[in-house]
C-alpha positions as CSV (number, residue, x, y, z in Angstrom):
1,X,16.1,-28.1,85.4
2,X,14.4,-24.5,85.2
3,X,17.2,-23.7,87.9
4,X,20.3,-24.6,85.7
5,X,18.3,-23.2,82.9
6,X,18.4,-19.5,84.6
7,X,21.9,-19.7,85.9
8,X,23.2,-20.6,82.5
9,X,21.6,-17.7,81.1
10,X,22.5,-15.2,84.0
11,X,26.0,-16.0,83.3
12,X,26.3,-16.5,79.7
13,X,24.5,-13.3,78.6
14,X,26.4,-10.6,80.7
15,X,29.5,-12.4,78.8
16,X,27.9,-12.4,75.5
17,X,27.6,-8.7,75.9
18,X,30.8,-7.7,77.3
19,X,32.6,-9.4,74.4
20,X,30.3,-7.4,72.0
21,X,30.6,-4.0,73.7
22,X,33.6,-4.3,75.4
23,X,36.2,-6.6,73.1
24,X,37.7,-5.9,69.4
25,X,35.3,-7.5,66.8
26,X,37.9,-10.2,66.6
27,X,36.8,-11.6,70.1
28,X,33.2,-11.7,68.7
29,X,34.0,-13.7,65.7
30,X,36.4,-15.7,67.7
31,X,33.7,-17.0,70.1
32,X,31.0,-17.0,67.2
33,X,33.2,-19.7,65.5
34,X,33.9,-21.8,68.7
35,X,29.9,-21.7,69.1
36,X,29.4,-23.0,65.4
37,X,31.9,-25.2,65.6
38,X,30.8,-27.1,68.6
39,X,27.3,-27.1,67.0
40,X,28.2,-28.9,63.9
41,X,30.1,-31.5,65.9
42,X,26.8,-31.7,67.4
43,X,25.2,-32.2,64.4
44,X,27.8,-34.7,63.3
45,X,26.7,-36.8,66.2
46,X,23.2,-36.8,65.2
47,X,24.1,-37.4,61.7
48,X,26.1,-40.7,63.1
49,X,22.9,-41.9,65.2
50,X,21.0,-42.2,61.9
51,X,23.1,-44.0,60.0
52,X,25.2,-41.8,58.0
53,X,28.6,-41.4,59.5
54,X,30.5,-37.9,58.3
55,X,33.9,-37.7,57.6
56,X,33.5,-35.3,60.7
57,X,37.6,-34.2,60.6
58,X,37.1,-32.9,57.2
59,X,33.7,-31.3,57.9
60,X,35.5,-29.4,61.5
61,X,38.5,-28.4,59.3
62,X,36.7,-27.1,56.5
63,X,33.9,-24.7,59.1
64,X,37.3,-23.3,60.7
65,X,38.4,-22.7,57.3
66,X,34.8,-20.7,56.7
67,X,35.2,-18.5,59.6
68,X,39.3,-18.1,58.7
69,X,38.1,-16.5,55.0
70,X,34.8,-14.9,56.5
71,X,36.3,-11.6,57.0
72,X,37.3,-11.8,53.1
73,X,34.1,-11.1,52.8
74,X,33.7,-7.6,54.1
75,X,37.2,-6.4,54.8
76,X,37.2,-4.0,51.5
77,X,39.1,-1.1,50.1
78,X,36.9,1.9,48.8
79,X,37.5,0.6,44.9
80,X,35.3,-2.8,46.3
81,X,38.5,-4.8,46.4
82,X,39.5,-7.5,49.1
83,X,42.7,-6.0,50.6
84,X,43.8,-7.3,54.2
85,X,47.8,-6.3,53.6
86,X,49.1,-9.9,52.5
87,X,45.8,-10.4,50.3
88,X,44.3,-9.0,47.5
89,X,41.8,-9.8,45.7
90,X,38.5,-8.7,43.4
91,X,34.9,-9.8,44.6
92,X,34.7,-12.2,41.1
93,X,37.4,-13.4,41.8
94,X,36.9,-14.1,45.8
95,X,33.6,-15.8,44.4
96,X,35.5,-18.3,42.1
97,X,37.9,-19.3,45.6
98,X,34.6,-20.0,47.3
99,X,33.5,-22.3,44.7
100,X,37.1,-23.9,44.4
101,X,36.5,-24.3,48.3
102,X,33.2,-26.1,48.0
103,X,34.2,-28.6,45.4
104,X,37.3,-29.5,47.3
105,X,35.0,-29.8,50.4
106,X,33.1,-32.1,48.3
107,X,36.0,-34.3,47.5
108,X,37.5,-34.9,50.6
109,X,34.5,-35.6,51.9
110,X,33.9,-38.5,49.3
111,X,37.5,-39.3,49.9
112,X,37.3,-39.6,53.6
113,X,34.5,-41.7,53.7
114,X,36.0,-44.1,51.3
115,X,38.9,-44.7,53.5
116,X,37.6,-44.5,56.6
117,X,36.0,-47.9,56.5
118,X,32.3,-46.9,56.5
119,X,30.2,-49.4,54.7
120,X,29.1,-48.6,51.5
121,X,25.4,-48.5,51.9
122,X,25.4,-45.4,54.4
123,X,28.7,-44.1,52.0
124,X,26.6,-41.7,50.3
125,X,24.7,-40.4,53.6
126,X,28.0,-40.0,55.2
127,X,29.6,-37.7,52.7
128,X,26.7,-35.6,51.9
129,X,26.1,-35.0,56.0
130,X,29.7,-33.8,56.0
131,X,29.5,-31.3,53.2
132,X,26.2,-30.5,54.3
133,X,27.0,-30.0,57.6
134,X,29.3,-26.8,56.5
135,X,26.6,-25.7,54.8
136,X,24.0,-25.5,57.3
137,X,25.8,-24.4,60.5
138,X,29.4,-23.1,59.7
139,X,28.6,-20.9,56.8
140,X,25.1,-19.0,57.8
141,X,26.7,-18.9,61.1
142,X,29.4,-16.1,59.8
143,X,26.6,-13.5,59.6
144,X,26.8,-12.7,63.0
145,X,30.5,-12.0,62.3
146,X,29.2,-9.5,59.8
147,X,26.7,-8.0,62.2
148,X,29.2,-7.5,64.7
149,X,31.6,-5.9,62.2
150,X,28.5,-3.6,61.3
151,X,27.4,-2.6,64.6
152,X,27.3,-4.4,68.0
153,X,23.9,-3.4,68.1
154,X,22.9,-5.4,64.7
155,X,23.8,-8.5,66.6
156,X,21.5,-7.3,69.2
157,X,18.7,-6.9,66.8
158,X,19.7,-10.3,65.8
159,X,19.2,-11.8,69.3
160,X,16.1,-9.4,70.4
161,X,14.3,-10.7,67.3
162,X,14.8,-14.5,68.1
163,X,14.4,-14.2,71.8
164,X,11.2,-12.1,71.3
165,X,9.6,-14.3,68.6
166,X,10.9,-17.5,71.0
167,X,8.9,-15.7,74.1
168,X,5.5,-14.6,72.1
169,X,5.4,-18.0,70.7
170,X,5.6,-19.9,73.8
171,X,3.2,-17.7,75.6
172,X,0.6,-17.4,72.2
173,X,1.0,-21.2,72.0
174,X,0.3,-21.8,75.9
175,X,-2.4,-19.4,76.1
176,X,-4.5,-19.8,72.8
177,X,-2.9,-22.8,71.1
178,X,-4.7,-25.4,69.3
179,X,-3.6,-26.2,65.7
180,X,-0.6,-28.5,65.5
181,X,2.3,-26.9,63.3
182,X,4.3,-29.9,62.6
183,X,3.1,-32.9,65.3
184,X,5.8,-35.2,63.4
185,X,8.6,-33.3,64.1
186,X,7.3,-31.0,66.6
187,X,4.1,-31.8,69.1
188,X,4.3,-29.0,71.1
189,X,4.4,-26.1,68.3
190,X,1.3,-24.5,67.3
191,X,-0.1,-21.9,64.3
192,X,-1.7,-19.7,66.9
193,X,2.1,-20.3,69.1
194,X,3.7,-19.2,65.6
195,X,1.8,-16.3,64.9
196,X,2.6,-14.8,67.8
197,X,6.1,-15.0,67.8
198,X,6.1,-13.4,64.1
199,X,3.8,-10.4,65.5
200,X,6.0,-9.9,68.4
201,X,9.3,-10.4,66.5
202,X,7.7,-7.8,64.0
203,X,6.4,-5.2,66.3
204,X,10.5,-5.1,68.4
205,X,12.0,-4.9,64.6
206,X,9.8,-2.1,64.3
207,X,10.7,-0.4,67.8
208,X,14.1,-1.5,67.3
209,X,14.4,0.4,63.4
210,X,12.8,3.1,65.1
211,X,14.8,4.2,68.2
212,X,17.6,2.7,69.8
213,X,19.5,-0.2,68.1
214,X,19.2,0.4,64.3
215,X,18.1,3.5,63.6
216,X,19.4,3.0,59.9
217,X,16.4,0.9,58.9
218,X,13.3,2.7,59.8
219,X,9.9,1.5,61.2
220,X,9.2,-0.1,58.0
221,X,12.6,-1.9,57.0
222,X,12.6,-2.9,60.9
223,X,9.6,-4.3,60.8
224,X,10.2,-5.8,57.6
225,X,13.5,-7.6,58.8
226,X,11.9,-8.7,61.9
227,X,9.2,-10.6,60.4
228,X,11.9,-12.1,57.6
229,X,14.4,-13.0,60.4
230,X,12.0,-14.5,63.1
231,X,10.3,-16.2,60.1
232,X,13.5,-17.8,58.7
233,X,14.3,-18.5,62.7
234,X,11.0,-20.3,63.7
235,X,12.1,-22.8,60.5
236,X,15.1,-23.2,61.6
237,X,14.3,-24.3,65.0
238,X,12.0,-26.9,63.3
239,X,15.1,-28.2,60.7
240,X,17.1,-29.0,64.0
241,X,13.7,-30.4,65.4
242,X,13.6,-32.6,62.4
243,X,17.1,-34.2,62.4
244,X,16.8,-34.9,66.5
245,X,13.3,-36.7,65.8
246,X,15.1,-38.4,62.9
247,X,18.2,-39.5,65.2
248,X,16.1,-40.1,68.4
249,X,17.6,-37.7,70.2
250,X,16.1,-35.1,72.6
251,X,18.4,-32.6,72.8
252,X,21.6,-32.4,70.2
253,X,24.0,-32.0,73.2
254,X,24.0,-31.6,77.2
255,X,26.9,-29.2,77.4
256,X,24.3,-26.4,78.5
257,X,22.5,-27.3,81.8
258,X,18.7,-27.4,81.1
259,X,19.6,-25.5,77.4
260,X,21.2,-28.8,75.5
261,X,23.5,-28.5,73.1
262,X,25.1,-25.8,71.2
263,X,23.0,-26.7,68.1
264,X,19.8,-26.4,70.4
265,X,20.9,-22.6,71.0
266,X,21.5,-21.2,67.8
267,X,19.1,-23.3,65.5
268,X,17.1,-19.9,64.9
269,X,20.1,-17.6,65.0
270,X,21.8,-19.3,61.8
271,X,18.7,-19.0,59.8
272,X,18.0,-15.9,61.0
273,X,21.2,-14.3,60.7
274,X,21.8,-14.3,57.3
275,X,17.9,-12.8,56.7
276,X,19.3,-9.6,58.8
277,X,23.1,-9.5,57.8
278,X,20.6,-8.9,53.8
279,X,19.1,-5.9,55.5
280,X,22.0,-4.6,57.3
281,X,24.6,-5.3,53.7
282,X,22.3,-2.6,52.5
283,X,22.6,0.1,55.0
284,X,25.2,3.1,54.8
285,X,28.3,2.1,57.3
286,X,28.2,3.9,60.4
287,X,30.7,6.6,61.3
């Protein structure tokens, strides 16, 4: 197992890296909506093994349609307006389509579930795991779009931060652990385990505003968004640990060897993204 773990990472980083230094941004977001899309199928699955069976069509069309109207989002004209050629639009007005796209989200996922045969006890479940699904994965999940569109290094920061506060807190919880975080959801997390990970994750953002990949923030605003992002990506890890103890389920997937699923890889990165894509909104643009 610690042998497929390795050679799945020896071969999916160098990748990772070439499409983020070496591809358009497109290629980025590209694979960044395949990964978030095979993670809430995942997530649908887990959904259906307690109970409440999505309308999991709906919920796959409506995360491509997320990461199809991400670049909305940031693609603007000097005035602040939307403007990609064949679409225009004003940020109030882009915010009013979101909402139009949330409520219609809503109703087809009632909709489906009513036709779909699903009895009416888990009805409710079923519909709200499909919306909710969206929610949780598709939509944080285009901040790393926005990163890349930043900088290639702000996705970078992105993954040092996680990978950094994952390492300190496995080593911290091995070495000096003894105070169960969560033993319900989680047995093996610690305080002492956590702590680490946040000191570690604070001390790279502070290297990493500092020297090499974003300069932009500064010691202090690194640091800052490394304690933020790695604290927003420990809770995430323990949201996907809750719905796997909920749908008895050890891993959310096995298309990874020794990793799991797609869902068990970027648990911290979707809460953590959006906690960095915050600091990064606020920066000048590079040159």
């Amino acid at each position: 197992m610690a042998l497929n773990r390795e050679l799945a990472a020896a071969v999916a980083i160098p990748i990772v890296f070439a499409i983020l230094f070496l591809a358009p941004p497109i290629a980025f977001h590209c694979v960044a909506a395949a990964i978030a899309l095979a993670a809430l199928w995942e997530f649908y699955r887990l959904a259906e093994k307690t109970g409440m069976p999505p309308a999991k069509t709906v919920g796959m069309l409506a995360g491509a349609a997320v990461f199809l109207g991400a670049p909305l989002l940031w693609f603007r004209t000097p005035r602040g307006s939307i403007d990609l050629g064949v679409f225009s639009a004003e940020p109030s007005s882009l915010a009013l389509w979101f909402l139009a796209g949330g409520a219609i989200l809503a109703v087809l996922s009632s909709v489906a579930v009513l036709f779909s045969g699903v009895p009416p006890p888990a009805s409710l479940g079923g519909a709200a795991a499909t919306a909710f699904g969206v929610l949780l994965i598709a939509a944080p999940a285009i901040s790393w779009s926005y990163l890349r569109e930043f900088s290639p290094r702000a996705v970078v920061f992105l993954f040092g931060v996680v990978w950094v506060c994952d390492s300190c807190a496995y080593y911290g919880g091995k070495s000096f652990g003894s105070v169960k975080l969560a033993p319900s959801v989680s047995p093996n997390k610690t305080w002492e385990g956590t702590i680490s990970g946040f000191v570690g994750a604070t001390a790279f953002g502070a290297a990493a505003g500092t020297w090499v990949l974003l300069p932009q923030l500064g010691p202090v605003r690194g640091a800052l968004a490394g304690a933020l992002a790695s604290s927003a990506g420990q809770l995430g890890d323990l949201v996907e640990s809750l719905w796997k103890r909920g749908a008895g389920a050890k891993d959310s997937g096995v298309f990874l060897p020794g990793h799991g699923g797609f869902y068990d890889r970027i648990d911290s990165l979707l809460f953590a993204g959006p906690v960095l894509a915050a600091f990064v909104w606020a920066l000048p643009r590079p040159l």
